[in-house]
VOVOPA-808073 format. One line per 4 residues: number of its first residue (from 1); their letters; for each residue x, y, z of N, C-alpha, C. Coordinates in steps of 0.1 Angstrom, whole numbers, plus 5000, padded with zeros to 4 digits. Example, Ala and Ser with C-alpha at 12.3 -4.5 7.8 and 13.67 -1.06 7.14 Angstrom:
REM residues 2
1> AS> 5132/4943/5078/5123/4955/5078/5132/4967/5078 ~ 5128/4978/5071/5137/4989/5071/5129/5000/5079
This chain:
REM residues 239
1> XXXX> 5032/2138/9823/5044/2130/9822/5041/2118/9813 ~ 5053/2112/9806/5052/2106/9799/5051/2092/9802 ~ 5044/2080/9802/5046/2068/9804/5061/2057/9801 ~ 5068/2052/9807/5077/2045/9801/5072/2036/9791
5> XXXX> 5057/2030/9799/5052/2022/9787/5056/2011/9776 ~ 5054/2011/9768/5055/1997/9759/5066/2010/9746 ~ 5074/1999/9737/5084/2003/9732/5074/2013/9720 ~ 5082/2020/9708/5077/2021/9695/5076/2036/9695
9> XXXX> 5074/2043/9684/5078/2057/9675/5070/2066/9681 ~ 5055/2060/9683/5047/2068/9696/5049/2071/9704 ~ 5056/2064/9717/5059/2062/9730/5073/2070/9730 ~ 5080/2069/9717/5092/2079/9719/5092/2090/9719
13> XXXX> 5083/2097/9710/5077/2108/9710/5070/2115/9723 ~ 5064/2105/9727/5059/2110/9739/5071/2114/9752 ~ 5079/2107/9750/5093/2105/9760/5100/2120/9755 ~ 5101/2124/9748/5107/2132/9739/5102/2147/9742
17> XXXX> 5085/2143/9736/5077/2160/9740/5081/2162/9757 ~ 5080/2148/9766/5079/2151/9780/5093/2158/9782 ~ 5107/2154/9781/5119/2160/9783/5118/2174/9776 ~ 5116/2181/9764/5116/2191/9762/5106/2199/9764
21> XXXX> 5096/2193/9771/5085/2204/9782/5092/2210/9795 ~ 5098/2199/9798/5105/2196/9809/5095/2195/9821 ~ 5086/2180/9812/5075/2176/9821/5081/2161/9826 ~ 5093/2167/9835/5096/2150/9843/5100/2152/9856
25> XXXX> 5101/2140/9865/5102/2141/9881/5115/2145/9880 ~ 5117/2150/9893/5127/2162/9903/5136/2144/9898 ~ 5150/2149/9903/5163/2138/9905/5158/2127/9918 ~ 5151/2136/9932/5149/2128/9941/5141/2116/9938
29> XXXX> 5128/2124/9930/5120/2110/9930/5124/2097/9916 ~ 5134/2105/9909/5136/2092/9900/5148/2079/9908 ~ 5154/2086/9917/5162/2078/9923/5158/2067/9933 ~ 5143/2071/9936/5135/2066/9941/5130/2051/9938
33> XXXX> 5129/2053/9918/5121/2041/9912/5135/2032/9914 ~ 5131/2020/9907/5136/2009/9907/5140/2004/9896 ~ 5154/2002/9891/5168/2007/9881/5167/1990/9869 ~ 5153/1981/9870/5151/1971/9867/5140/1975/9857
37> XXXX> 5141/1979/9839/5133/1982/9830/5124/1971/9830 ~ 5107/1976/9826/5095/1971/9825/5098/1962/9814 ~ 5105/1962/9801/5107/1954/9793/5116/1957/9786 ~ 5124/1944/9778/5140/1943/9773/5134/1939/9762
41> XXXX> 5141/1942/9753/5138/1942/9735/5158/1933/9732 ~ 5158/1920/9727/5166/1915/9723/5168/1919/9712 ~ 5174/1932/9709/5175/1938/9691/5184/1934/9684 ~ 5195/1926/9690/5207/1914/9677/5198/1905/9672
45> XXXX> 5189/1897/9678/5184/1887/9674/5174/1893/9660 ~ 5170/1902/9667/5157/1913/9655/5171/1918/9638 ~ 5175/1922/9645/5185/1926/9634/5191/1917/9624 ~ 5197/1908/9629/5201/1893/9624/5186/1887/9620
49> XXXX> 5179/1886/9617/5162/1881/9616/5165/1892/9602 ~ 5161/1905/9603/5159/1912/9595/5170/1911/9582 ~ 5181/1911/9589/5189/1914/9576/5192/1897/9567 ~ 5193/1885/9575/5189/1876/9566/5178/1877/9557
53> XXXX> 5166/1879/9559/5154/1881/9551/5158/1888/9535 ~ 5169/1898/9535/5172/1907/9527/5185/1899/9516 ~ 5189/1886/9522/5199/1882/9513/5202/1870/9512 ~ 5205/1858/9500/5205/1849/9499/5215/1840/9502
57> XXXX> 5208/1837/9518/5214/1828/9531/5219/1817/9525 ~ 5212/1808/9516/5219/1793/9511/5233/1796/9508 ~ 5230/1806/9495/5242/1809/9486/5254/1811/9499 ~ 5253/1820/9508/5266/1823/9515/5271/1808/9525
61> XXXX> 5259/1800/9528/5264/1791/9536/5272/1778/9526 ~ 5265/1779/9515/5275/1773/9505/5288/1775/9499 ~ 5289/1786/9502/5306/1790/9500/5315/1784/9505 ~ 5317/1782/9519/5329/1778/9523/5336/1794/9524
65> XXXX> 5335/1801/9527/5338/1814/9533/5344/1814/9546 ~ 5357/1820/9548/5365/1824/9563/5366/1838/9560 ~ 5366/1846/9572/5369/1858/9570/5373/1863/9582 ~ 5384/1873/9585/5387/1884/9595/5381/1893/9600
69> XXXX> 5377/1896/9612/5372/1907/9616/5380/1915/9625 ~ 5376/1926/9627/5382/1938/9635/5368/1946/9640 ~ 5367/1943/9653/5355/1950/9657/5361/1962/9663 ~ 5375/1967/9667/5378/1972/9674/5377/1971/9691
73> XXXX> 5374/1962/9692/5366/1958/9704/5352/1968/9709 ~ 5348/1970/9699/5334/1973/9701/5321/1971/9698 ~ 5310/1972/9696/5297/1970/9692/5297/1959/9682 ~ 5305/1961/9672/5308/1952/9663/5309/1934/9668
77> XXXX> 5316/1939/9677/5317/1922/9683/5307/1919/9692 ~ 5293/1928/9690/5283/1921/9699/5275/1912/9690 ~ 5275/1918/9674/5263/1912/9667/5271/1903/9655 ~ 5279/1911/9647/5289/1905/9638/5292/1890/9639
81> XXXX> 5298/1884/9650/5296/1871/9649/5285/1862/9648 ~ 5272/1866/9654/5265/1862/9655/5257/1860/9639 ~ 5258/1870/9631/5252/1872/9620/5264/1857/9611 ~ 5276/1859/9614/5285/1849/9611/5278/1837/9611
85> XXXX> 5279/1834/9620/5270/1819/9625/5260/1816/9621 ~ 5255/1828/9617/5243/1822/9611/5238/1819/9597 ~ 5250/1821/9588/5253/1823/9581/5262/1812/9576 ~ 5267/1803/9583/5275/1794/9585/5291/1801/9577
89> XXXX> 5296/1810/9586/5307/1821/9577/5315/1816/9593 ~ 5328/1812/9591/5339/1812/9599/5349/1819/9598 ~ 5350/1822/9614/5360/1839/9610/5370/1833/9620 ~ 5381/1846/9622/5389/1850/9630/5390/1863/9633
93> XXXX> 5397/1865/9641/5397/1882/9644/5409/1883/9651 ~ 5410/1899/9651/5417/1905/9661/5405/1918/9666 ~ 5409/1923/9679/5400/1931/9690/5389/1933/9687 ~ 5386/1918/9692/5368/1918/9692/5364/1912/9709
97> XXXX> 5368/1921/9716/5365/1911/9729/5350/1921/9736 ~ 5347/1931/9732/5338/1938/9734/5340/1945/9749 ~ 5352/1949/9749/5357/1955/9763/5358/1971/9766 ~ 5355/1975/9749/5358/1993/9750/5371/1996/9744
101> XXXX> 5381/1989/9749/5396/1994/9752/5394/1994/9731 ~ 5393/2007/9725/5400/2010/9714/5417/2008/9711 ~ 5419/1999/9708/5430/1999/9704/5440/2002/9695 ~ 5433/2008/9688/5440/2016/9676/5429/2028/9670
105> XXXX> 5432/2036/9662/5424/2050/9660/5411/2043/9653 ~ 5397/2051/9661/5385/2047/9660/5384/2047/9641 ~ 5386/2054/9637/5385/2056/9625/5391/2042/9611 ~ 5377/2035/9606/5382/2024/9601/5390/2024/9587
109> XXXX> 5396/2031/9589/5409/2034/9579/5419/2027/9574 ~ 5425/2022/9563/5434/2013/9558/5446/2018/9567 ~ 5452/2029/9573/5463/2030/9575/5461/2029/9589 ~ 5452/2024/9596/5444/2019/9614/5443/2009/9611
113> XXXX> 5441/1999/9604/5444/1985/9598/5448/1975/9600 ~ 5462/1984/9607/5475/1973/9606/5474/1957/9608 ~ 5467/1956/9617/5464/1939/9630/5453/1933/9615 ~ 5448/1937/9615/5439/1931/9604/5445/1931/9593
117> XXXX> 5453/1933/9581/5454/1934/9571/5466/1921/9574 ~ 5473/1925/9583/5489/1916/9590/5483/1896/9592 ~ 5468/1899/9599/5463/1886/9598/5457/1880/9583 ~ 5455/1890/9575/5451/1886/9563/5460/1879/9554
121> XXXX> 5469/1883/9553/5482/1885/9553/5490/1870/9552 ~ 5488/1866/9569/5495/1851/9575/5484/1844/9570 ~ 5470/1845/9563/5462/1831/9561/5456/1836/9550 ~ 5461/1831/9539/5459/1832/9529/5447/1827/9524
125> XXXX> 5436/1815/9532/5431/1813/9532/5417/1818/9530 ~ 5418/1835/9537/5409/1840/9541/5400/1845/9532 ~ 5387/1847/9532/5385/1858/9516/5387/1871/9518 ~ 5384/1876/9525/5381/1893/9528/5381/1895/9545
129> XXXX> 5383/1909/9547/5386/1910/9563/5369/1920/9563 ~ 5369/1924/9572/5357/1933/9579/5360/1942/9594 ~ 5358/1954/9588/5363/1966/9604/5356/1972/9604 ~ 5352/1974/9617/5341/1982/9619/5348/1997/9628
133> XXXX> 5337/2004/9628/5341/2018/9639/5335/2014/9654 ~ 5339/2021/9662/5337/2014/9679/5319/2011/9677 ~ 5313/2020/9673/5297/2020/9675/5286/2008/9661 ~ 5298/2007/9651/5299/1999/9642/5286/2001/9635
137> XXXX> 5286/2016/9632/5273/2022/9621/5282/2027/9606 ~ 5296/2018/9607/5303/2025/9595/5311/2010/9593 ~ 5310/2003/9577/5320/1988/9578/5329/1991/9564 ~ 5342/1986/9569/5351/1993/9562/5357/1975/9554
141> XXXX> 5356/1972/9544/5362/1960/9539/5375/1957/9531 ~ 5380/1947/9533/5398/1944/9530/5395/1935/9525 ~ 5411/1934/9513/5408/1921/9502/5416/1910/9513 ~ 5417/1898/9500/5419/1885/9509/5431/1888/9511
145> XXXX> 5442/1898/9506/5457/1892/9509/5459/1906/9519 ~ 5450/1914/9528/5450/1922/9530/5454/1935/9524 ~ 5445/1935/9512/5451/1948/9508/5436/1956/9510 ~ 5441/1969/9513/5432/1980/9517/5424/1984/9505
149> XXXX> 5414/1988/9511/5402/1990/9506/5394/2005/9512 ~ 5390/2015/9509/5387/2023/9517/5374/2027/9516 ~ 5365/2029/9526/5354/2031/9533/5346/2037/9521 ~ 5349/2046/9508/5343/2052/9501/5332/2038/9489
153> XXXX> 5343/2029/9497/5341/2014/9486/5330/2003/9487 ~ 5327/2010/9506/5319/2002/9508/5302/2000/9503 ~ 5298/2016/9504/5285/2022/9499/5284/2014/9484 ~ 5298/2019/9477/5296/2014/9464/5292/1997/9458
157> XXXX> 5301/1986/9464/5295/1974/9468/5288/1971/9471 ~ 5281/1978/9479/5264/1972/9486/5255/1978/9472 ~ 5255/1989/9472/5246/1992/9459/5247/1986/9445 ~ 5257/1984/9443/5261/1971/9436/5253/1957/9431
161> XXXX> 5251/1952/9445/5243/1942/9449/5230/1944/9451 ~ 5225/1956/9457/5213/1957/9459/5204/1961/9447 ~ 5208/1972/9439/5201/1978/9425/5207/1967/9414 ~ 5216/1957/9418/5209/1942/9407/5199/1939/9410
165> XXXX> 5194/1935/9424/5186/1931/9423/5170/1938/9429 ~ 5171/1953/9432/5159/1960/9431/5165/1971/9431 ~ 5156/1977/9417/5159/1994/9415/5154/2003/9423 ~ 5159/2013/9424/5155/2024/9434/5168/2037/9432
169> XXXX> 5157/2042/9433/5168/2054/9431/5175/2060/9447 ~ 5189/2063/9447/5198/2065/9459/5198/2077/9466 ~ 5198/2079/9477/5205/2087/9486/5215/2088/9491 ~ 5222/2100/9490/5232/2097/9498/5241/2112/9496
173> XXXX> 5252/2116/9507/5252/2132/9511/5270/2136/9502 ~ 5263/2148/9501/5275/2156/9491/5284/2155/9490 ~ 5293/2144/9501/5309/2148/9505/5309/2129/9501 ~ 5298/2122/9497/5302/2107/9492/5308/2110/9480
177> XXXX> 5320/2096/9474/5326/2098/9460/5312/2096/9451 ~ 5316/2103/9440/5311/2102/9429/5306/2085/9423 ~ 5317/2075/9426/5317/2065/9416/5298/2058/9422 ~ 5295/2064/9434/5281/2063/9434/5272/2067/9422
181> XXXX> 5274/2079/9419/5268/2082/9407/5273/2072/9388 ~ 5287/2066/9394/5288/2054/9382/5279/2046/9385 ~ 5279/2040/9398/5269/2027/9398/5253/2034/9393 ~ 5248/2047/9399/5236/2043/9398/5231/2046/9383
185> XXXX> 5242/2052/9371/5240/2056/9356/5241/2039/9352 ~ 5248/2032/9362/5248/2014/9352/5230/2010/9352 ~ 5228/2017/9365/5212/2010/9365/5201/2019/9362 ~ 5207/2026/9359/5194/2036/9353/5190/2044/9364
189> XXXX> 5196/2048/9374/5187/2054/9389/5190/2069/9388 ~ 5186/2079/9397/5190/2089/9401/5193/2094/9415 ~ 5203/2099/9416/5214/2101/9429/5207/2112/9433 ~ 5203/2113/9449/5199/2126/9454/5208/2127/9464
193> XXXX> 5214/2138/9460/5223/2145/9473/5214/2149/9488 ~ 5226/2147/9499/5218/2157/9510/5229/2161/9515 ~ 5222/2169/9529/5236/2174/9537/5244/2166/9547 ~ 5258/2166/9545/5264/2157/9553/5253/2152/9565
197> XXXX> 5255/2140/9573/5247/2130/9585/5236/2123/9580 ~ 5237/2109/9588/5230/2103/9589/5216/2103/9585 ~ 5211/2114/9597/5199/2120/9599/5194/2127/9585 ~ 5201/2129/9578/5201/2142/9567/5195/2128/9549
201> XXXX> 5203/2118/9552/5202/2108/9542/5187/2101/9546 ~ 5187/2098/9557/5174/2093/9558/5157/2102/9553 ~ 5162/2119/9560/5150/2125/9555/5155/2121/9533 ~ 5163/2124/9532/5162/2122/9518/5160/2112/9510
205> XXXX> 5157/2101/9516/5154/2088/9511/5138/2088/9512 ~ 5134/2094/9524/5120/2094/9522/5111/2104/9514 ~ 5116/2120/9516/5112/2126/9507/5116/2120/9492 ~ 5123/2114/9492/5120/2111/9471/5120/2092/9472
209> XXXX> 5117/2090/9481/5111/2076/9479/5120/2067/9479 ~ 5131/2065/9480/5143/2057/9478/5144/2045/9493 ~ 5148/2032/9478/5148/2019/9489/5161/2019/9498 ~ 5170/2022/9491/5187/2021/9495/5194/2038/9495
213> XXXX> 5204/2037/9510/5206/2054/9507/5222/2050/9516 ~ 5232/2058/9517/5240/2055/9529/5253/2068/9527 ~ 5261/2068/9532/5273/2077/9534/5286/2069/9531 ~ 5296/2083/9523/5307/2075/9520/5318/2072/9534
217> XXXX> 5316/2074/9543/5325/2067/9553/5319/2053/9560 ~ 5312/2044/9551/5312/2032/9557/5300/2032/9557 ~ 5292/2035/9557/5277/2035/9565/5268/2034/9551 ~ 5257/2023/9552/5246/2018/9545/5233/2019/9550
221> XXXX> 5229/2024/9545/5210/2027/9550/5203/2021/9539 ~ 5198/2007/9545/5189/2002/9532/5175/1996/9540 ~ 5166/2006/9541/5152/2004/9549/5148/1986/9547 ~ 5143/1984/9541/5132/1972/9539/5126/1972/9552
225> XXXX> 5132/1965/9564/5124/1965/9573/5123/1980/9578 ~ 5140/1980/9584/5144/1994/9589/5140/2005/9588 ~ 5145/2016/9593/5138/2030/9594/5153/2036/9600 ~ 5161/2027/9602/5172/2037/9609/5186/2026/9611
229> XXXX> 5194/2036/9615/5207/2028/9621/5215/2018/9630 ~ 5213/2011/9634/5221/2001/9636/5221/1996/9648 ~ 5229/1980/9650/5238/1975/9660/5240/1973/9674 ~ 5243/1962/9681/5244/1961/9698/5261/1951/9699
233> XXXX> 5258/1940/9714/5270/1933/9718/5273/1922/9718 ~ 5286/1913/9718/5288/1900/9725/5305/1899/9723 ~ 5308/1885/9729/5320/1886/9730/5330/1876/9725 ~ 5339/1874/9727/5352/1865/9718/5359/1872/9707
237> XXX> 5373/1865/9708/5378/1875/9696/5380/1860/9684 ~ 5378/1850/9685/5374/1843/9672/5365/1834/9676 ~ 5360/1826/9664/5353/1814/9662/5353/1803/9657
């Protein structure tokens, strides 16, 4: 049997081989242990740590930047603000209270929108809005007067930014738009297809070596620290 042990890619493995040996205790005796884990891993704080490292913090807190969010009231509103604040980025939102209750179709879609684009809308102020999907491993972005933007757009702006400033050639799966393959002919790269998922982009970033890889429904896989996908909680719906 497997040790719960100390965290890391080892220890999961081991957790892993033990469930599909089906080398673990009967129901009685797990009910037995005591429902208080050996150790808690604060992963917003790690995340927010990591993803500052990757982009230039002065520049954004010198903006003067406001922006909208739409967590859907999920995941999104555990870490999102926090990355805000640290960032010195002041937002507002609509359903970010981190309660579950989906309030409109999970899917972060310009035409699921509505509350968000409607507040963009009344504050002209704003620059850009930000929606996430309940699990918020997909970010969908809106211009300042709310006008829609769709999820294909997002992959393409981050690579954008990223292969200015470090080349690498891309991953990313058959069913992404093409204009990926515009950005990566501006920089000289080469696009490796995979098969639709997550899981499918990441083996293909490593077999051909690639820094930056992600899917056209929202979702960015850009290693430096990472090795994988995403995100946790907190709550309020503005700041």
């Amino acid at each position: 049997m497997a040790s719960a042990g100390s965290t890391g890619p080892a220890n999961a493995k081991k957790i892993y081989g033990a469930f599909k040996s089906g080398d673990v205790p009967a129901e009685e005796t797990l009910n037995l242990l005591p429902d208080t884990p050996e150790e808690t891993v604060d992963a917003a704080t790690i995340h927010i740590k990591r993803i500052l490292a990757q982009i230039n913090v002065d520049l954004v807190r010198s903006s003067g930047i406001r922006v909208a969010v739409d967590s859907i009231n999920g995941a999104g509103a555990a870490v999102f603000p926090q990355l805000l604040k640290a960032l010195g980025v002041e937002w507002v939102g609509v359903h970010n209270k981190l309660d579950g209750d989906f309030v409109h179709n999970p899917e972060p879609r310009p035409e699921y929108l509505t509350d968000l684009s409607a507040l963009l809308k009344e504050n002209p102020g704003l620059w850009a809005g930000f929606a996430f999907d309940p699990d918020a491993d997909r970010l969908v972005t809106m211009g300042d007067r709310g006008t829609a933007i769709t999820e294909e757009m997002t992959l393409v702006f981050c690579l954008q930014n990223i292969l200015d400033r470090r080349k690498s050639d891309v991953a990313t799966n058959l069913s992404t738009s093409m204009l990926i393959d515009d950005v990566a002919t501006r920089f000289g790269v080469n696009v490796f297809r995979t098969r639709i998922g997550e899981a499918n982009v990441v083996e293909g970033m490593t077999r051909h070596n690639c820094s930056v890889g992600g899917e056209g429904n929202g979702g960015l896989i850009f290693p430096g620290d990472f090795k994988c996908a995403r995100r946790t909680r907190r709550n309020g719906d503005h700041h």
